[in-house]
C-alpha positions as CSV (number, residue, x, y, z in Angstrom):
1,X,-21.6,-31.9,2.3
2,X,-19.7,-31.2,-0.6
3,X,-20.7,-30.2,-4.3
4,X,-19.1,-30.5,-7.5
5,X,-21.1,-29.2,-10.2
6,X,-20.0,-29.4,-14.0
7,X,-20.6,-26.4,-15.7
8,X,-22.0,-27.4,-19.5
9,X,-19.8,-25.8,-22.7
10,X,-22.5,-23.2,-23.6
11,X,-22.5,-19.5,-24.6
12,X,-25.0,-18.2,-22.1
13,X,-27.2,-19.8,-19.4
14,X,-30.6,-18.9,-18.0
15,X,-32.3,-19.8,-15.1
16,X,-33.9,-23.5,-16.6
17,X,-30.4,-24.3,-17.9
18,X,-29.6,-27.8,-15.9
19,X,-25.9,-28.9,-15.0
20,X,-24.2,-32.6,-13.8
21,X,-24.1,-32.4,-10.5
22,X,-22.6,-34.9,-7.5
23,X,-22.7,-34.3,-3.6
24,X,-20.3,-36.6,-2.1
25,X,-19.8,-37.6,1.5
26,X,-16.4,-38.8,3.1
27,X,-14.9,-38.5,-0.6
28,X,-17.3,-41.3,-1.8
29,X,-20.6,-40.1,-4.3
30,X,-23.8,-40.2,-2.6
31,X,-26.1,-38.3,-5.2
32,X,-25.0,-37.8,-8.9
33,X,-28.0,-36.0,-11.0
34,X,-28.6,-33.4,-14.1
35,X,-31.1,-30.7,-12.6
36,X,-31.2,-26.6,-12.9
37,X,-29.4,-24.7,-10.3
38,X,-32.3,-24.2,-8.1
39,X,-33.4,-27.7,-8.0
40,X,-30.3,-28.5,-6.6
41,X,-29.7,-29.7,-3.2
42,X,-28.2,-27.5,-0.7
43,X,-24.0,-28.1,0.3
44,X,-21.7,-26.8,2.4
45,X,-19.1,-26.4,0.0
46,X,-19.5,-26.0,-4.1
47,X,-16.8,-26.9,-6.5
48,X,-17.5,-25.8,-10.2
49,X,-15.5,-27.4,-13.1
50,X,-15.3,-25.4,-15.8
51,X,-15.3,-27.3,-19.1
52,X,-11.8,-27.8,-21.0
53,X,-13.0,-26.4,-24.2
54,X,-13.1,-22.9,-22.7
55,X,-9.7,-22.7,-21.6
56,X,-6.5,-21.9,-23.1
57,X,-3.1,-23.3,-21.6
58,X,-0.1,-21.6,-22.5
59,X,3.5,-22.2,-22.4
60,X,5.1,-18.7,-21.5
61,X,8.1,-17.4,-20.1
62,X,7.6,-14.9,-17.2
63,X,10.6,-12.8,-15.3
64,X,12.1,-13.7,-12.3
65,X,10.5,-11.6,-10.3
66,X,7.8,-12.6,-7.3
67,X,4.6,-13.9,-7.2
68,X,2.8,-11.5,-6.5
69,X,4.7,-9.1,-9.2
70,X,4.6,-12.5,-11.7
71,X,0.6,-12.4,-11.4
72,X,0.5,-8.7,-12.3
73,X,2.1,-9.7,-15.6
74,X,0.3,-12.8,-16.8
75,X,-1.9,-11.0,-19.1
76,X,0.7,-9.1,-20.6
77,X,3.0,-12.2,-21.1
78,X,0.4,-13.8,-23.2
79,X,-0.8,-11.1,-24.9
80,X,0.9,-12.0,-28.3
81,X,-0.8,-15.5,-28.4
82,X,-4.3,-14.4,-27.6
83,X,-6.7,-14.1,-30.6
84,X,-8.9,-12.0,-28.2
85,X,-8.1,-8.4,-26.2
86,X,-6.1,-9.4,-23.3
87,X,-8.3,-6.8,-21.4
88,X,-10.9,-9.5,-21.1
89,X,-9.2,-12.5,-20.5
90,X,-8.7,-13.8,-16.8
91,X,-5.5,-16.2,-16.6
92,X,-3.9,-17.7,-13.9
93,X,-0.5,-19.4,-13.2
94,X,-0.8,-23.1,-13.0
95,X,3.1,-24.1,-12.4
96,X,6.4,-24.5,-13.6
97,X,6.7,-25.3,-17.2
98,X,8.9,-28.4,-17.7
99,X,9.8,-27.2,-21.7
100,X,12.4,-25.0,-20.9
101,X,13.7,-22.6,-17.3
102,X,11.8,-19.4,-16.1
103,X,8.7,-21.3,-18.3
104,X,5.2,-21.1,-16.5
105,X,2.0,-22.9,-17.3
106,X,-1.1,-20.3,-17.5
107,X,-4.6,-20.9,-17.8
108,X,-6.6,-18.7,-19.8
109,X,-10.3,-18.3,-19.7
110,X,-12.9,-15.2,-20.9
111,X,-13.7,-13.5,-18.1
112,X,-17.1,-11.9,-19.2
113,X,-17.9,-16.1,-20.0
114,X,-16.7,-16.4,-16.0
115,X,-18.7,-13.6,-15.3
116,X,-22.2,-15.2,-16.6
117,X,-21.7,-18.7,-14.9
118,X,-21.0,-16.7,-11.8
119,X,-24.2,-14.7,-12.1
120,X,-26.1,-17.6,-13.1
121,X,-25.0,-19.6,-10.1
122,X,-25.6,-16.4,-7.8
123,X,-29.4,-16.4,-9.2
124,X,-30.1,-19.7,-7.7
125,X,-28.0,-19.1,-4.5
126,X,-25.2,-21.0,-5.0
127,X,-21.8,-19.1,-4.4
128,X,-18.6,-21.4,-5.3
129,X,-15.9,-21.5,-3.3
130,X,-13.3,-22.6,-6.0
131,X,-13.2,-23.3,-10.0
132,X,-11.3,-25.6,-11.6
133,X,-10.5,-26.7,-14.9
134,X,-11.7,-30.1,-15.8
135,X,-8.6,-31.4,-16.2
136,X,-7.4,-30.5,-12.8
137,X,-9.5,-32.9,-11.3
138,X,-7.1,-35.6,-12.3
139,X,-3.7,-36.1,-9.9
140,X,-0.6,-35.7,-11.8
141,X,2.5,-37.7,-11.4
142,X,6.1,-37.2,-12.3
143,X,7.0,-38.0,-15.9
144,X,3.4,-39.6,-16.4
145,X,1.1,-38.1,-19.0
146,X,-2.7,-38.7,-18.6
147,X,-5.0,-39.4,-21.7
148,X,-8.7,-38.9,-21.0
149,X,-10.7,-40.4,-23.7
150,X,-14.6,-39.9,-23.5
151,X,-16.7,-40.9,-26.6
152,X,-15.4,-38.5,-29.5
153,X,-13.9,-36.1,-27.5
154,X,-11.1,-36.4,-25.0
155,X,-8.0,-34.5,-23.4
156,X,-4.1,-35.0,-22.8
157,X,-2.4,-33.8,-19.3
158,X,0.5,-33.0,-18.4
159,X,2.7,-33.6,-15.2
160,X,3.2,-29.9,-15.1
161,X,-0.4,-28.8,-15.2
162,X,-0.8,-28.3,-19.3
163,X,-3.8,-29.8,-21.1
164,X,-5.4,-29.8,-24.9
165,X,-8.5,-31.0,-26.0
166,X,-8.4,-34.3,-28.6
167,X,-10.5,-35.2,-31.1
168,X,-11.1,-38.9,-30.5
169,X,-13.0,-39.9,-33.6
170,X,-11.4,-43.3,-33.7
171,X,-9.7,-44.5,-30.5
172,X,-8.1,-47.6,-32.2
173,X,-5.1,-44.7,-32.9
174,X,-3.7,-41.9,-30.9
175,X,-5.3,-38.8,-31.8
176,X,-3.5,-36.3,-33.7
177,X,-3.1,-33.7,-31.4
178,X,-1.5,-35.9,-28.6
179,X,1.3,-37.4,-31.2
180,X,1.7,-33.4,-32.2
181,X,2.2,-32.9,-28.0
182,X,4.6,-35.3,-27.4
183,X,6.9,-34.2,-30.8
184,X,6.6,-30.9,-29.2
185,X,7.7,-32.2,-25.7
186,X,10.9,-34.6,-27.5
187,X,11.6,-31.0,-29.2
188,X,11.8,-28.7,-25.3
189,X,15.5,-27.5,-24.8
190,X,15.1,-29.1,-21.6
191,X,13.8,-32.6,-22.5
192,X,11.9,-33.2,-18.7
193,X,8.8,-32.7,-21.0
194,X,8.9,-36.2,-22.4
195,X,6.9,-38.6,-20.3
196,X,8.1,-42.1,-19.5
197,X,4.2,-42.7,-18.9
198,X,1.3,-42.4,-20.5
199,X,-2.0,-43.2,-18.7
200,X,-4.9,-43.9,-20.9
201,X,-8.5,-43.4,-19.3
202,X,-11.3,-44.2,-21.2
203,X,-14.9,-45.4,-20.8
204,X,-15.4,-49.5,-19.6
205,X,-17.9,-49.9,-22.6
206,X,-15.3,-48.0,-25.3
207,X,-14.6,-51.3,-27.7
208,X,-12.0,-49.2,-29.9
209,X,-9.3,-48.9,-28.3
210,X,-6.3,-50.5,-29.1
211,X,-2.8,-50.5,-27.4
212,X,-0.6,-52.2,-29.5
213,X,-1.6,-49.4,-32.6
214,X,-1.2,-46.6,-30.1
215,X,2.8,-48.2,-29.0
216,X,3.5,-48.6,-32.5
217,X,2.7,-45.3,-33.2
218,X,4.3,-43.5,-30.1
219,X,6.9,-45.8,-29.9
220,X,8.1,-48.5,-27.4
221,X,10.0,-46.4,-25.0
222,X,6.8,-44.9,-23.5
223,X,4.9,-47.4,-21.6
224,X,1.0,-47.4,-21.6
225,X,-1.6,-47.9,-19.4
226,X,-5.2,-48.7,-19.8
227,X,-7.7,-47.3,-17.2
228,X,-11.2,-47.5,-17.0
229,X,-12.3,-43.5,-16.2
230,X,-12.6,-42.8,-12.6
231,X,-16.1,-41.5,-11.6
232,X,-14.7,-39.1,-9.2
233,X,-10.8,-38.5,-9.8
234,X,-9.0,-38.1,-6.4
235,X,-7.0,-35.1,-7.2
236,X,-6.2,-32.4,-4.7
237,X,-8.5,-29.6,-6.6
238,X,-8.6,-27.6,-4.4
239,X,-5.2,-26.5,-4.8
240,X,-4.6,-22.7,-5.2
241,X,-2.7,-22.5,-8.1
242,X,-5.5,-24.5,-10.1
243,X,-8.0,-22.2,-8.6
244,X,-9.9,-19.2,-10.9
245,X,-11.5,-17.8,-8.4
246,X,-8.8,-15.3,-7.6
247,X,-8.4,-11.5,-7.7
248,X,-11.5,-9.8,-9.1
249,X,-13.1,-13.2,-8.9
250,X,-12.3,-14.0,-5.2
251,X,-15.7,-15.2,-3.4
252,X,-16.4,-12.7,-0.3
253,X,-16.1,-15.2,2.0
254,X,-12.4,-15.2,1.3
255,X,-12.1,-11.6,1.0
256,X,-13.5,-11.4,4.6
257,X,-11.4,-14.1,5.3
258,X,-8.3,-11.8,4.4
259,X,-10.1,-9.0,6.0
260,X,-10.1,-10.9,9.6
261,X,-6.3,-12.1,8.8
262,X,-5.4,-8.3,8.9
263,X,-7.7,-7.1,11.5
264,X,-5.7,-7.6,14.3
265,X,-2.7,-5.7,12.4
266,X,-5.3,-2.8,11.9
267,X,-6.3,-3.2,15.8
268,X,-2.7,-2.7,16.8
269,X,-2.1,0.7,14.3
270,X,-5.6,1.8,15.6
271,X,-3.6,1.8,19.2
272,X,-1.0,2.9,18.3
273,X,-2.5,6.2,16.6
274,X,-5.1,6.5,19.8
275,X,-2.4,6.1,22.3
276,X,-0.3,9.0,20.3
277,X,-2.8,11.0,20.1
278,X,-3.8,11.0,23.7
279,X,0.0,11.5,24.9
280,X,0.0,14.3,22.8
281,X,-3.6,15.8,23.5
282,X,-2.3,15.5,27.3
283,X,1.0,16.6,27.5
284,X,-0.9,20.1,25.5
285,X,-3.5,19.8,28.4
286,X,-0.2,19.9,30.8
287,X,1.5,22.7,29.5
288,X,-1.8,24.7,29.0
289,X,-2.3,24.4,32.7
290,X,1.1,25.2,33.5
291,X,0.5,28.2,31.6
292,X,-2.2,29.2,32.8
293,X,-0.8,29.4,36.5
294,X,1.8,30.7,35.7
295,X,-0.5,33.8,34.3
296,X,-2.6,33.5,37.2
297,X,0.7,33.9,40.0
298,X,1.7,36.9,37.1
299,X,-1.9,38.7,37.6
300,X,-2.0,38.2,41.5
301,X,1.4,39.3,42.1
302,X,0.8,42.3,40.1
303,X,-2.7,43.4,41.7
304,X,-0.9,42.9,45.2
305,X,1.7,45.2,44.6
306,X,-0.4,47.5,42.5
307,X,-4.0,47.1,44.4
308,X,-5.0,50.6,42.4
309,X,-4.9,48.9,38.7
310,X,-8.1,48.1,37.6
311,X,-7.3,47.0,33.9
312,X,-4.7,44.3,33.6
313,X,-3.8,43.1,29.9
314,X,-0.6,41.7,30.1
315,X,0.9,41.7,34.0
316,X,4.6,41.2,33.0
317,X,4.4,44.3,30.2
318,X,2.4,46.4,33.0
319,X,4.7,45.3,36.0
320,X,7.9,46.3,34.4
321,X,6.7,50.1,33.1
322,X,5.1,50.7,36.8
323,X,8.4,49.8,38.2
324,X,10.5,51.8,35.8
325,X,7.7,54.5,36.4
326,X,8.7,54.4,40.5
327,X,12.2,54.5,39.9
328,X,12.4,58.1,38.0
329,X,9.6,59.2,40.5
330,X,12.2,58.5,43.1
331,X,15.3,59.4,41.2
332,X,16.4,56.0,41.0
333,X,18.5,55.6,38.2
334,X,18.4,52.9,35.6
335,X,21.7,50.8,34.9
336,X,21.2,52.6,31.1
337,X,21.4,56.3,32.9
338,X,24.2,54.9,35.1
339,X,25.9,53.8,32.1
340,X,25.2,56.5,29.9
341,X,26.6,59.5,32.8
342,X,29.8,57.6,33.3
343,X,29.9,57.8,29.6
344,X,28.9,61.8,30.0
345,X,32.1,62.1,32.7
346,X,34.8,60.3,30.4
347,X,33.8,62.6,27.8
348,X,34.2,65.5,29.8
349,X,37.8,64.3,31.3
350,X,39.2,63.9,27.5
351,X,37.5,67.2,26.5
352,X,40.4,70.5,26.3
353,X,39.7,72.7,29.4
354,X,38.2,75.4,27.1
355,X,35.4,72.8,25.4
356,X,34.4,71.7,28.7
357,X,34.2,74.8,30.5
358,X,31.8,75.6,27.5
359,X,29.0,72.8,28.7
360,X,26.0,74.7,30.0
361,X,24.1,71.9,30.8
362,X,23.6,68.0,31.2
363,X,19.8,66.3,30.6
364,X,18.4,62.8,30.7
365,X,14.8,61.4,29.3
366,X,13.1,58.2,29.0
367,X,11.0,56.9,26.5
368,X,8.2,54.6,27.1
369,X,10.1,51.4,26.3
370,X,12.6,52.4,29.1
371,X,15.6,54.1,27.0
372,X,17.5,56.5,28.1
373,X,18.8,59.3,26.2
374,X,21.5,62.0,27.9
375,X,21.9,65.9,26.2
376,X,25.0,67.6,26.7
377,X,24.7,71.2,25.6
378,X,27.5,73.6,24.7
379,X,27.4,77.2,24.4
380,X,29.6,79.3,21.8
381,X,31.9,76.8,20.7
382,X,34.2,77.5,17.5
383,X,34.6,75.6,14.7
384,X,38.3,73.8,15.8
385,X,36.3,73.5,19.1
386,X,33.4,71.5,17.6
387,X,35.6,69.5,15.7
388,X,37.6,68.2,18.6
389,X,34.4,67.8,20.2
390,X,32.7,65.7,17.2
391,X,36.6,63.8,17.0
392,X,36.4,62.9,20.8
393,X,32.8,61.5,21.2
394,X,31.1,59.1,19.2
395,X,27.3,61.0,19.7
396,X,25.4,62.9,17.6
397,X,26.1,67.0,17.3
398,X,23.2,68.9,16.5
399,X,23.6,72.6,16.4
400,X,21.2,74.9,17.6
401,X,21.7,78.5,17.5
402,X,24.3,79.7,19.4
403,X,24.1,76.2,21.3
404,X,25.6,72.6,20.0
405,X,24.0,69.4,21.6
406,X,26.0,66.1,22.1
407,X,23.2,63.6,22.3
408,X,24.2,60.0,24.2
409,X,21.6,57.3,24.0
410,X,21.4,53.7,24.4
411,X,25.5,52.0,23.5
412,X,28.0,53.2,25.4
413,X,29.6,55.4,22.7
């Protein structure tokens, strides 16, 4: 069943600190009492209404930006009509202001005040699942104001969420603060302020008030209407944007609640990173196999055609210096050597008759990575000869004694 619990206007609350309660049933009142939060009967669903006198509504204008951006600005918005640090002050955004356009109504309330009614509810169990203002509790019509009179105290609401306290000392008048809201509503640049209605509620047993003092004073084009108060005002109060339980303040039900409406988009990234992962953890498996038979053929290959080798390191390394190995064993030239003796016979063909003649001999050697180098060596060449030697060649002349070297490696020259 559901609970509405009135939280009293006090400055801190203990454990024997009672509140107005009322458990209803199908929308009807079944048990209305005044007991501590313990004594209480249990509910499936609390309400708490927080009492008018601790809230500040505001008229402010906010930038057209979205909700979720306007929200992150409330506090800064009203900052210059706060008498307190805007650092502890919890507002929310009733509605649309209908004083002037971009205007928003914001409830204001201290939230180390929220804090302690919270806590004090949470000793005895008891975790709302929204809080309201008390004049949220009251349905609000187009162009009708509401007047809630009850003994010397009262408050005004308007269509567009707004409410103020009254001081209703003597109900035979309207009180001053509702003739100083309407002047300020005939005064908006937008004039959908001014109401066309004004509902007065006030107790059945209130002798005082008088109707034909409050038109006189508020004038004849507003029409009034006497109500008696409704013991439990059918309002939809549950409404979000009349809800303080947001944010910080949002009960963890809810938070789960937002948790679970998210989990199955955290369920799909999960799969999404697990089935990436695993393409990528095999496709390395696949190419580390693929290596390693590939290095397994390389090592088989090579002990078959080389049974005698007892170390192998690296089989491609070791197969290509064995078989460069075999072919100067068996005089099996390279293509280098090839290359560099056709280079050694052009250079002989351009070479005067007297230079070549002068060759003694012609020698080729290896080095381990496989390059060949080619030594042609002169003997008692002159100076013009050695010139048109040098001139003719692009190798290196070293001279050695009576001997000159033309050294061919590597590019043909």
């Amino acid at each position: 069943m559901p609970r509405t619990i009135f939280i009293p206007d006090l400055d801190s609350f203990a454990a024997h600190t009672e509140a107005r309660y009322v458990v209803t049933t199908a929308g009807k009142p079944v048990i209305q009492d005044k007991a501590a939060c313990a004594a209480m009967p249990p509910a499936d669903d609390t309400l708490i209404v927080i009492p008018l006198a601790r809230i500040a509504f505001i008229d402010a204008r906010l930038p057209r930006v979205s909700a979720a951006k306007r929200a992150q600005l409330v506090n800064f918005a009203i900052e210059d009509k706060l008498t307190i640090d805007p650092a502890t002050v919890h507002a929310i955004i009733i509605g649309e202001s209908l004083t002037a356009a971009d205007h928003h109504i914001i409830a204001a309330i201290s939230s180390v005040w929220l804090i302690d009614v919270l806590h004090w509810l949470q000793q005895a169990g008891i975790t709302p699942t929204a809080a309201i203002a008390e004049s949220a509790r009251y349905a609000r019509q187009p162009g009708e104001w509401r007047v809630v009179l009850d003994g010397r105290h009262g408050m005004v609401i308007r269509p567009d969420g707004l409410a103020a306290t009254l001081d209703a000392d003597n109900c035979a008048t309207p009180p001053f603060q509702l003739l100083l809201a309407l002047n300020e509503a005939v005064a908006a640049e937008s004039g959908r302020a001014t109401p066309a209605t004004i509902r007065v509620h006030s107790p059945p047993d209130e002798p005082g008030l008088d109707l034909a003092r409050w038109r006189q004073q508020i004038g004849e084009h507003i029409t009034l209407i006497a109500e008696p108060t409704p013991t439990m005002p059918a309002a939809d109060i549950h409404a979000g944007s009349n809800n303080f339980l947001l944010g910080s303040f949002l009960p963890a039900s809810r938070s789960a609640s937002a948790i679970n409406v998210l989990k199955p988009a955290w369920i799909l990234v999960f799969v999404i990173i697990f089935l990436h992962v695993l393409f990528v953890g095999v496709d390395a498996w696949r190419l580390d196999h693929t290596r390693k038979n590939i290095e397994t053929s390389m090592r088989q290959i090579f002990q078959s055609s080389f049974p005698e080798a007892t170390a192998i390191v690296d089989p491609a390394l070791q197969m290509s210096r064995n078989l460069a190995r075999i072919k100067t064993e068996r005089g099996i030239a390279s293509d280098e050597l090839r290359d560099l003796l056709a280079v050694a016979a052009g250079v002989t063909q351009r070479l005067p008759a007297d230079v070549a003649g002068s060759m003694t001999n012609v020698s080729a050697s290896a080095t381990i990575a496989d390059s060949h180098t080619l030594t042609m060596t002169f003997k008692k060449l002159t100076a013009e000869q050695r010139a048109t030697l040098q001139a003719a060649t692009n190798g290196r002349l070293v001279r050695s004694g009576e001997m000159d070297q033309l050294i061919l490696s590597g590019a043909r020259p």
